[in-house]
C-alpha positions in Angstrom: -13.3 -32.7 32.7 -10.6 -33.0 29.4 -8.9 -35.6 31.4 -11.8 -37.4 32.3 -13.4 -37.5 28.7 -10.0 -38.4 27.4 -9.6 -41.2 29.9 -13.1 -42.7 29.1 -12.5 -42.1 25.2 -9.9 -44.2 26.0 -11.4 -47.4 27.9 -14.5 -47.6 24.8 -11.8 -47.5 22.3 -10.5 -50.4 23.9 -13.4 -52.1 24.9 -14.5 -51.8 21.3 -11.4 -53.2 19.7 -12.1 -56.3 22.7 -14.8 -56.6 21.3 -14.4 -56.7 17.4 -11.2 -59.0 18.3 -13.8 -61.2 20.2 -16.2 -60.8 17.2 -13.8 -62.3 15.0 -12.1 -64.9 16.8 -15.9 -66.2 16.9 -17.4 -65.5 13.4 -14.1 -64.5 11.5 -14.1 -68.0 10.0 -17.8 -67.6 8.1 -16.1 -64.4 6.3 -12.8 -66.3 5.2 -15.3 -69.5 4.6 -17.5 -67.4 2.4 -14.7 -65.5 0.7 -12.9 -69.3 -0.5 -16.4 -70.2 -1.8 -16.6 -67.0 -3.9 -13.1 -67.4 -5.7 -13.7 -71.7 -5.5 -16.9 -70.6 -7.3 -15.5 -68.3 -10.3 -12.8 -70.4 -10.6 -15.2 -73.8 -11.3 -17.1 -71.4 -13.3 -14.1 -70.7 -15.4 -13.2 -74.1 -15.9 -16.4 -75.4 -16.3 -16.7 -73.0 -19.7 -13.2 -73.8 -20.2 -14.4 -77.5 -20.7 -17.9 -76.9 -22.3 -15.9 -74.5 -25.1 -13.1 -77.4 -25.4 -15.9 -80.2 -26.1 -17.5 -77.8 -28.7 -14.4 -77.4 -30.8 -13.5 -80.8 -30.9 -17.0 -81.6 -31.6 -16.4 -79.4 -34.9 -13.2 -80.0 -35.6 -14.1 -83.9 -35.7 -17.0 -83.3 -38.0 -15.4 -80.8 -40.4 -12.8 -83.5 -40.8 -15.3 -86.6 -41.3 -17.1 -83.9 -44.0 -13.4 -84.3 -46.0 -14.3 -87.4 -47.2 -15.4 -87.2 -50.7 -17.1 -90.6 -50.6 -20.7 -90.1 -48.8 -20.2 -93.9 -47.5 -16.7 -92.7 -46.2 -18.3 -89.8 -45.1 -21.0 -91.6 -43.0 -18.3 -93.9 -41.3 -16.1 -91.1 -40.1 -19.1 -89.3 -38.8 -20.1 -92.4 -37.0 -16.8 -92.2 -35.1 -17.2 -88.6 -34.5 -17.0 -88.5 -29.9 -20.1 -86.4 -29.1 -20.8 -86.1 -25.2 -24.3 -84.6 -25.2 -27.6 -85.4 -26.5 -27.5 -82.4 -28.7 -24.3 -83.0 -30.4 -25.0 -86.7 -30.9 -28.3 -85.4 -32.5 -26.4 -82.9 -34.7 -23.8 -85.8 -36.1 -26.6 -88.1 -36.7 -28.5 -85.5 -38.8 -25.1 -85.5 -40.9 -24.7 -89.2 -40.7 -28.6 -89.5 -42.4 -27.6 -87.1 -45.4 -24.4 -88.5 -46.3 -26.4 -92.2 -46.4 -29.0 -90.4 -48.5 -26.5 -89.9 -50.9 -25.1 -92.8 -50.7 -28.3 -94.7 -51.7 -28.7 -96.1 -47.7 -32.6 -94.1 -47.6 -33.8 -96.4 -45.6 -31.1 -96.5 -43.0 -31.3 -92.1 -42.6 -35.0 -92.9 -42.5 -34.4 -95.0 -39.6 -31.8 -92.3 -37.9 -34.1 -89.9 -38.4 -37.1 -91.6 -37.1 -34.9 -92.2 -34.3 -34.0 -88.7 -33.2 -37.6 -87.0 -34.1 -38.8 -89.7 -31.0 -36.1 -89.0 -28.5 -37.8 -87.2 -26.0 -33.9 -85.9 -24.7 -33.7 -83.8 -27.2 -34.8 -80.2 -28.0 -38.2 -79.8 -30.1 -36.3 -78.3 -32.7 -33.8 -81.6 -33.2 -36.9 -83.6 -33.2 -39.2 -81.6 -36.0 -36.3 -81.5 -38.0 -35.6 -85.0 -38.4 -39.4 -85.8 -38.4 -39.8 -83.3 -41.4 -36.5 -84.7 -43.2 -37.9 -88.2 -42.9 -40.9 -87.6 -44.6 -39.6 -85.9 -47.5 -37.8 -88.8 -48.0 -40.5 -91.0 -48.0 -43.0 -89.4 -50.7 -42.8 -93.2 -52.7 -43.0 -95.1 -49.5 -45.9 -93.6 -47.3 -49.2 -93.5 -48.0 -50.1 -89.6 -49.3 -52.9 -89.5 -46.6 -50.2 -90.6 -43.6 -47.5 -88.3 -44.8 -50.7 -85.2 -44.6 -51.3 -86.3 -40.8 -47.7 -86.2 -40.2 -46.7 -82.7 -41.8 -50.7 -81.6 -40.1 -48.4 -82.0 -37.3 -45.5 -80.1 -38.4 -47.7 -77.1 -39.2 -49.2 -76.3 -36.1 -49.2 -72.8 -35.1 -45.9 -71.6 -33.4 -44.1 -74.7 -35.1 -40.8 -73.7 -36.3 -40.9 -75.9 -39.2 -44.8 -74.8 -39.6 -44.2 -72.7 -43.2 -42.1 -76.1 -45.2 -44.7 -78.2 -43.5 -47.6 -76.2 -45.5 -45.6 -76.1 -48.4 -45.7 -79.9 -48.1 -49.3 -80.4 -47.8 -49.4 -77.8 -50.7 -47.4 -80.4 -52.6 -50.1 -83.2 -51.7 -52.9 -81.8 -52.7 -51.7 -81.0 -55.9 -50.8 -85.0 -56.3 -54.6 -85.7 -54.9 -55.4 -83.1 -57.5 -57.1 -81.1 -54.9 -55.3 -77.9 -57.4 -57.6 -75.1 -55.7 -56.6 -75.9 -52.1 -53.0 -76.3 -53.0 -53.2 -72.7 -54.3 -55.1 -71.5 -51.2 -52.8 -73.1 -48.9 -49.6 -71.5 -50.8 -50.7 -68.3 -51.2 -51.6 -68.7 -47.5 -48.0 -69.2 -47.1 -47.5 -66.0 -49.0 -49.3 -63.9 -46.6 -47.1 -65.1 -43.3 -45.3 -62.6 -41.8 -42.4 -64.9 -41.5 -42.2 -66.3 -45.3 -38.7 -66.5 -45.8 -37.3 -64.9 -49.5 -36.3 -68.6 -50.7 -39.8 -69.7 -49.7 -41.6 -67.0 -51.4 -40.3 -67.8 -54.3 -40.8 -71.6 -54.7 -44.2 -70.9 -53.5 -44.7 -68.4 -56.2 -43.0 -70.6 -59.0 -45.4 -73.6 -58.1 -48.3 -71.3 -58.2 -47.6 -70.0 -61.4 -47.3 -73.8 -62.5 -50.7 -74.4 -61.1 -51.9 -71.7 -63.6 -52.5 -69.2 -60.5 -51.1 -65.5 -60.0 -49.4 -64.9 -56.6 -50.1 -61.9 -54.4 -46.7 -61.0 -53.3 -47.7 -58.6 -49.8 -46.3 -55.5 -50.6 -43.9 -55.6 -47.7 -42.2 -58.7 -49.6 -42.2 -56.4 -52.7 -40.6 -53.7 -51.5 
């Protein structure tokens, strides 16, 4: 019986390794197909951050270089030639390319670059509020008081990241309209958000004490 077992012991063994040979002659090629995709995969992956983290430090190096130039008009120009290859970073060179014409006396142009990013509908939110809030400041002796409001109304929305500046804005508006009593509710308002930044908390609190008002610093500000 030894013999026996031993002899068919035997034949399965082989008939299994038939088998698996079989087995892999016919789907062998999906495991070696699957296993080239894998490392083709990581490796794409690889060079594709590779490339993204390539483009980001030209990006920078490009614009720390254009910031050099003493000479905001100098400035602007070597921004302006500053190779972006993505919405954001083109958005991110404009913002720069606005401030150094502000200070170069070319308002009207950075209004117009501004304008022009706040309606680009590529871009993140946060681009777009930014440039929207940076061109009305800019505009306080151009626009009409009761425009700017509707604009910055806009700006202060809840969940708004710029919502806290945008108040402070309409803060200063009223105080021009000489509506002094809901600038000081409106600041102090500002006061009592949870996200009141220090900086903020205490412009808010100088121009309240200007407006002949006391502030009522929240206790976790204080401390």
């Amino acid at each position: 019986m030894s013999d026996s077992d031993s002899f068919i012991e035997e034949v399965t063994e082989e008939v299994r390794r038939d088998r698996l040979f079989l087995m892999f002659r016919r789907y062998g090629w999906i495991a070696i197909a699957a296993i080239v995709l894998i490392v083709a995969g990581a490796a794409w992956n690889e060079y594709s951050k590779a490339q993204k983290r390539a483009a980001a430090e030209s990006l920078g190096d490009g614009i720390i270089a254009a910031l050099a130039a003493n000479d905001p008009a100098e400035r602007a120009i070597a921004l302006s030639e500053v190779e972006t290859d993505s919405a954001g970073g083109e958005a991110v060179v404009n913002l720069l390319i606005a401030a150094a014409e502000v200070n170069s006396g070319e308002t009207a142009g950075a209004v117009a670059r501004l304008n022009q990013i706040a309606t680009n509908g590529d871009l993140p939110e946060i681009f777009r509020q930014i440039a929207s809030f940076k061109a009305l400041t800019m505009q306080t002796d151009s626009m009409p008081a009761a425009e700017r409001r509707v604009q910055f109304e806009a700006l202060a929305q809840p969940g708004a990241p710029l919502r806290l500046l945008a108040e402070e804005q309409l803060a200063l508006i009223d105080v021009t309209e000489d509506e002094v009593d809901a600038a000081v509710v409106r600041l102090q308002a500002i006061l009592d958000d949870a996200e009141v930044t220090s900086d903020l908390q205490q412009r808010v609190s100088q121009l309240m004490v200007a407006l002949g008002a006391t502030p009522q610093v929240p206790s976790r500000i204080q401390g």
